[in-house]
C-alpha positions in Angstrom: 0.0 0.0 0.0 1.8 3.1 -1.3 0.6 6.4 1.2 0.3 9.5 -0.8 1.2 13.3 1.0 -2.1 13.8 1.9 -2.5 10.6 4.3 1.4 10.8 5.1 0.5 14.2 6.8 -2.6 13.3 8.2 -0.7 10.7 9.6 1.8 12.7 11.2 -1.1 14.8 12.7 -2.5 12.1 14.0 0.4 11.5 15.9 0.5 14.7 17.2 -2.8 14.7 18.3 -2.2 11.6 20.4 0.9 13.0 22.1 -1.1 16.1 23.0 -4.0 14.2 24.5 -1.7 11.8 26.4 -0.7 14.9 28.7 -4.2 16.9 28.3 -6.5 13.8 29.1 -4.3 11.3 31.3 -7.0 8.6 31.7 -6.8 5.7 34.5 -5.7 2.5 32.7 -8.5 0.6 32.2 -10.3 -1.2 29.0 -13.2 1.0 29.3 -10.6 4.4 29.7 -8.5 2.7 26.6 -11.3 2.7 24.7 -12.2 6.4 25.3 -9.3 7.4 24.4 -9.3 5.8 20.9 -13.1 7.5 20.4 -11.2 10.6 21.1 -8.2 10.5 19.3 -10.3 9.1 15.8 -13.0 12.2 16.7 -9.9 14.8 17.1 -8.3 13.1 13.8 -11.9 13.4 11.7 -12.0 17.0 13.0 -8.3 18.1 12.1 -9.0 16.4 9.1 -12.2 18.3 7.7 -10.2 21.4 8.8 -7.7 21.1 6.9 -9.0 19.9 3.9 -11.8 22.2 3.6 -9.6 25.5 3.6 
């Protein structure tokens, strides 16, 4: 699977986004807190995503 710019920088974003929530949001480490924390990151990624792309 070749990534073109567009997802390569998303992707980077992405990452981003995760290493800023990790300090804003520290969540206990449990399965139900794990899976919070992927709702947010995909909902913060969908949101940077139309953002960008619709400027």
């Amino acid at each position: 699977m070749v990534l073109d710019p567009p997802t390569l920088f998303l992707i980077s974003v992405k990452q981003v986004v995760i290493s800023k929530y990790a300090v804003l949001r520290p969540y206990k480490t449990s399965l139900g807190s794990l899976a919070f924390i992927h709702l947010d990151m995909a909902c913060g990624q969908e949101i940077l995503a139309n953002r960008f792309w619709s400027t």
